[in-house]
C-alpha positions as CSV (number, residue, x, y, z in Angstrom):
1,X,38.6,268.4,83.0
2,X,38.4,272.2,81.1
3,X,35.1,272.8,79.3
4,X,35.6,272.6,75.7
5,X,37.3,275.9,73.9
6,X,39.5,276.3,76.8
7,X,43.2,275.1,77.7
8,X,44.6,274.7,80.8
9,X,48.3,275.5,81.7
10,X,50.2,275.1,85.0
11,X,53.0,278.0,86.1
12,X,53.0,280.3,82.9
13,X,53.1,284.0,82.9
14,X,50.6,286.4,83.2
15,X,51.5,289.8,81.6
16,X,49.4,292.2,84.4
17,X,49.5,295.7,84.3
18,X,52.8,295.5,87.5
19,X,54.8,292.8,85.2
20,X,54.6,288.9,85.4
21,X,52.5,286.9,88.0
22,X,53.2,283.0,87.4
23,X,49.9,281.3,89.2
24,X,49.7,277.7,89.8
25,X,46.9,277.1,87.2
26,X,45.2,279.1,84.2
27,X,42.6,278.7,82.2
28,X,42.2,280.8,79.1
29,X,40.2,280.5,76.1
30,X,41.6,278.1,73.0
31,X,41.7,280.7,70.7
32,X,44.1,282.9,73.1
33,X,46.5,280.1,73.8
34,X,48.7,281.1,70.3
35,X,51.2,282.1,72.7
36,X,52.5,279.6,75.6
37,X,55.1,281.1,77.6
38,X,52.7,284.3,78.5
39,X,49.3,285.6,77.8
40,X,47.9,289.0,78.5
41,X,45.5,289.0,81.7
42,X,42.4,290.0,79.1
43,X,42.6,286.5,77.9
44,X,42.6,285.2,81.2
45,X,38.9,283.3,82.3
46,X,40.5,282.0,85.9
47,X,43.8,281.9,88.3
48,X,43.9,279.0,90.6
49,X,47.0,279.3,93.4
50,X,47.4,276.0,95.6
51,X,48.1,277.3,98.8
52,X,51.2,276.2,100.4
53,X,53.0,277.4,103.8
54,X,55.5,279.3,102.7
55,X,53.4,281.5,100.4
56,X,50.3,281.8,102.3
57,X,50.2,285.5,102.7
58,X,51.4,285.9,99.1
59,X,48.9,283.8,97.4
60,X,45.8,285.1,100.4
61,X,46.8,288.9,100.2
62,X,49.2,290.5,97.6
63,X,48.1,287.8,94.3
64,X,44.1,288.5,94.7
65,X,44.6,292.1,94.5
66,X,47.0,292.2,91.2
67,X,44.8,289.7,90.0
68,X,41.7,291.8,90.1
69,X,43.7,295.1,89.1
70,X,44.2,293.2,86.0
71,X,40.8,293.0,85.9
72,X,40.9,289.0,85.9
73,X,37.4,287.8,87.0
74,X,37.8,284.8,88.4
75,X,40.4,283.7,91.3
76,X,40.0,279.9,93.2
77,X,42.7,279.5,96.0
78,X,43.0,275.9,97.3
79,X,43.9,275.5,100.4
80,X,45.2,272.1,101.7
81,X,45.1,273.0,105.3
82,X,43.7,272.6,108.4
83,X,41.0,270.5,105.5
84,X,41.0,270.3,101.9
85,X,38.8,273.3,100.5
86,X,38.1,275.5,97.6
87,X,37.8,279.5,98.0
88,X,36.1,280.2,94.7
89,X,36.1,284.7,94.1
90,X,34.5,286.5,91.7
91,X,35.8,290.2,90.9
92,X,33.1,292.6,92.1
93,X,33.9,296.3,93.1
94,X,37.7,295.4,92.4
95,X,37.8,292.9,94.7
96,X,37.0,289.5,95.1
97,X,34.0,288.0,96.7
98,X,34.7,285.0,98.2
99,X,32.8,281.5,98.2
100,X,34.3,278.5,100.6
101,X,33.1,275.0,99.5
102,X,34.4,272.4,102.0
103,X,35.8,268.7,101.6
104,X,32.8,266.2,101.8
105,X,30.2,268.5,99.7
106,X,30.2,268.6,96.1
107,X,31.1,272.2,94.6
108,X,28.6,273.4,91.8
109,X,30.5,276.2,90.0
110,X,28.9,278.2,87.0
111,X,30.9,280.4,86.0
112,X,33.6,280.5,84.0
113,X,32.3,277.5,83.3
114,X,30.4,274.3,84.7
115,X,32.4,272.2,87.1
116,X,31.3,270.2,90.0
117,X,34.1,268.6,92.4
118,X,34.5,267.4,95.9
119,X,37.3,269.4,97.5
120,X,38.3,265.9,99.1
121,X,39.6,264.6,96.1
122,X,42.5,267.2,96.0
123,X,43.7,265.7,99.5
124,X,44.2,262.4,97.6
125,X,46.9,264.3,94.8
């Protein structure tokens, strides 16, 4: 569950500086959300892609790096495969630095906002 003053939408656009990028999930703040089929990257507080086979390099490679030119902060990338696991980033230097948190340990995230999850459970979806 979102923390309060935030919504969460699956699969709508992202207006970023090279066009439209459609991630899996976004979280934006409540106030923002006045328009539902796009929102500008500034209102942006996290992308989350679900990595899937056919769009591995898409969602590892070319997604992370339009993401942080549009200056979005925060990036998770769940990947399903070879285990269940969570690559939180964090925009730094105009990239992302990378945090892995495994199945079978409970993730403590700060920031955007508080959230602690076992990457296990999204095995079980």
């Amino acid at each position: 569950m979102a923390a309060a003053g935030v919504e969460v939408f699956e699969a709508i656009n992202i207006v970023v500086p090279d066009g439209l990028l459609i991630p899996d999930l976004v979280v934006i703040e409540a106030m923002a959300s006045a328009e539902v089929t796009a929102v500008p990257a500034l209102d942006v507080l996290l992308v989350v892609e679900i990595a899937s086979p056919s769009a591995r390099v898409t969602d590892r490679k070319l997604k992370p790096q339009l993401y942080a030119a549009a200056d979005i902060r925060h990036y998770w990338r769940i990947e399903l495969d070879p285990a269940p696991r969570l690559i939180a980033g964090d925009l730094h230097g105009g990239g992302y630095a990378e945090t892995e948190h495994l199945a079978g340990a409970t993730a403590r995230i700060e920031d955007p906002f508080p959230i602690a999850f076992d990457p296990a459970v999204l095995a079980r979806r």
